[in-house]
C-alpha positions as CSV (number, residue, x, y, z in Angstrom):
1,X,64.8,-9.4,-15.1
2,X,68.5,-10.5,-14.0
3,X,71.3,-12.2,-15.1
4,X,72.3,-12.3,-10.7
5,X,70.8,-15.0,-8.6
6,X,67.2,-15.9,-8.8
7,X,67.5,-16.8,-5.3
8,X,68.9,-13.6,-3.8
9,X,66.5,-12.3,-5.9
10,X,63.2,-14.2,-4.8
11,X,64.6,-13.6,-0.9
12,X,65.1,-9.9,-1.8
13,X,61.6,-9.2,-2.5
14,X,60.2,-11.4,-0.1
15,X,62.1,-9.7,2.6
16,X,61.0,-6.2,1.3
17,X,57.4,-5.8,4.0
18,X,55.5,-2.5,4.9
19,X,54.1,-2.2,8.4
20,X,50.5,-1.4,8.4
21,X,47.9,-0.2,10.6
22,X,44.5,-2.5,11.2
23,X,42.0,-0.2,9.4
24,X,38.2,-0.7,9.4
25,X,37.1,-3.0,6.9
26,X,40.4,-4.6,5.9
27,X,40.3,-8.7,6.2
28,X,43.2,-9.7,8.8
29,X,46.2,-11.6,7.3
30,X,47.2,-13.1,10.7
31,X,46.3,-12.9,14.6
32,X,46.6,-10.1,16.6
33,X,46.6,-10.3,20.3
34,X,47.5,-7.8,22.9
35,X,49.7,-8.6,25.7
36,X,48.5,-7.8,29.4
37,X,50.2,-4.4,30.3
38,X,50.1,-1.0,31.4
39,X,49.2,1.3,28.2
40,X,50.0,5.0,28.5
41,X,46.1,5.8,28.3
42,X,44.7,7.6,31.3
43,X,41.8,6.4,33.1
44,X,38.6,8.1,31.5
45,X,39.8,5.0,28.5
46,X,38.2,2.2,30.7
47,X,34.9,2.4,29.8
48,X,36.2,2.0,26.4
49,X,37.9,-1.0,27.1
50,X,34.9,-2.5,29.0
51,X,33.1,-2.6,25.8
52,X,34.9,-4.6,24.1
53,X,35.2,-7.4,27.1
54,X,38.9,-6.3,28.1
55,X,39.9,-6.4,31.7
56,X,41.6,-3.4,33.7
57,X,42.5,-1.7,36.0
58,X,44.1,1.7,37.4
59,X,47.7,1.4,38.1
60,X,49.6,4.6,38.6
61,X,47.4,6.6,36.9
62,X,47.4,4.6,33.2
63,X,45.4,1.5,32.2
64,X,46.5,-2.0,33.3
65,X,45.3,-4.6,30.7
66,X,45.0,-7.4,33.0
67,X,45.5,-10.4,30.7
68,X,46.2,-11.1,27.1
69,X,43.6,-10.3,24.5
70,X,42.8,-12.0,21.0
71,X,41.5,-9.1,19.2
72,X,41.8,-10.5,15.7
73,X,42.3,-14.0,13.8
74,X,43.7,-14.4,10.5
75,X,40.5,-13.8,8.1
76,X,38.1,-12.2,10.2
77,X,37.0,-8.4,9.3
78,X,38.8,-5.2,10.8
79,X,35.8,-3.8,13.1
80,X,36.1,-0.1,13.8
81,X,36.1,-0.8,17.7
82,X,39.6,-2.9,16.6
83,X,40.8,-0.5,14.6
84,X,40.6,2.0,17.3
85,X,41.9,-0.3,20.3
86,X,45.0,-1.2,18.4
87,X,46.0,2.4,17.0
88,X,45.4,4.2,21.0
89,X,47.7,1.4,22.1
90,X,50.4,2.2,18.8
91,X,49.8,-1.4,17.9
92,X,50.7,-1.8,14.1
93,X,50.1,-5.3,13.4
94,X,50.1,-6.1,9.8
95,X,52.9,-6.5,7.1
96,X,52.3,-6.4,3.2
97,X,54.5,-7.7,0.5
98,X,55.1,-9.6,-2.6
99,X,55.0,-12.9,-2.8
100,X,56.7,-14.2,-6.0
101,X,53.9,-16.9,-7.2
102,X,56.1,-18.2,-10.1
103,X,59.6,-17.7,-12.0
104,X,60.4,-17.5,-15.4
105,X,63.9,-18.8,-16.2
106,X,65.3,-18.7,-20.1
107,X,61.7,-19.7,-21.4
108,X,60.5,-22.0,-18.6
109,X,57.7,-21.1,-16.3
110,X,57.8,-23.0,-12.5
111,X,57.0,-22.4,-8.8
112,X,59.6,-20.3,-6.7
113,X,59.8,-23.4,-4.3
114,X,61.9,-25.0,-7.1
115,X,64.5,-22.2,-6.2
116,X,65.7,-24.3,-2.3
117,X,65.9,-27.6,-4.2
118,X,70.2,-28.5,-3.8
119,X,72.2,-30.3,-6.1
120,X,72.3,-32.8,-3.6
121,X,68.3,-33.1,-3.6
122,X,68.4,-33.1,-7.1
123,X,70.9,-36.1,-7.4
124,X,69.1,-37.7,-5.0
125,X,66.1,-37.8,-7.0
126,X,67.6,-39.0,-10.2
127,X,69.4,-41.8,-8.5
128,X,65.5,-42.6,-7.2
129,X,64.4,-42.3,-10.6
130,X,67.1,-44.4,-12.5
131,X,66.7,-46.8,-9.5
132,X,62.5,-47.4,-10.1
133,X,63.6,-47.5,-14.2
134,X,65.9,-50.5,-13.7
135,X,63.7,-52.3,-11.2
136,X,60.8,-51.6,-13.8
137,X,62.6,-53.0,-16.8
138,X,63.6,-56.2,-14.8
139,X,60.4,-57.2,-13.8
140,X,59.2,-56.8,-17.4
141,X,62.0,-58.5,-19.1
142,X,63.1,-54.8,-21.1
143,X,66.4,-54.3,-22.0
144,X,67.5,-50.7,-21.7
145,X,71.0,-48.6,-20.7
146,X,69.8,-49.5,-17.3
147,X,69.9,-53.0,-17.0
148,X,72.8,-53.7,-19.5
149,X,76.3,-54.5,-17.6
150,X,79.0,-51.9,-18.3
């Protein structure tokens, strides 16, 4: 409830996201791929990584991931294997928040994409309208406001 902007409002909340580990079980909300680089684990973690299919090496004592890894796509379960590559490497790669789904303005009830449309985009559409009205009531020979000369 606000009597401010139901804009500033809607980007408010939208803008309002909590970072979140993958846990086991969870259904991914996006990708999540892991760049090639050297982690800070020490080498006794490569067998680890040769489980799941991820090339490495030994570089200076850490382990190299030697090329980027899809570990997740969107809608796919949270394996425990997952969950446990991405929180060793500190990788926290979900978000949560609200998503307004509708808006309710002085007793009307619409979708929050309503919210970007301009004046100009609403003009526009009138004058499209009024314009397919006229061209209408021609063609069938109906006199209306449109049609009738100032």
């Amino acid at each position: 409830f606000t009597n401010g902007s139901l804009v500033e409002v809607r980007d408010r909340i939208i803008s309002q996201k909590v970072a979140a580990k993958a846990k086991p079980g969870a259904i991914a909300p996006c990708d999540v791929d892991i760049p090639a680089q050297i982690t800070k684990l020490d080498p006794q973690q490569t067998a680890f990584f040769q489980k799941l299919n991820i090339p490495t090496k030994i570089n200076r004592g850490f382990v190299e991931i030697l090329q980027d890894v899809s570990v997740l796509k969107a809608g796919e379960v949270v394996k425990e294997a997952e969950s446990v590559l991405l929180n060793k490497l500190n990788i926290i790669p979900f978000e949560y928040g609200l998503k307004p789904v509708h808006v309710y303005d002085g007793g009307a009830i619409y979708s929050p994409e309503l919210l970007d449309v301009t004046p100009q985009e609403l003009e526009k559409s009138l004058v499209t309208c009024y314009n397919k009205i006229r061209n209408a009531s021609v063609a069938l020979d109906l006199e209306n406001v449109s049609v009738v000369p100032n």
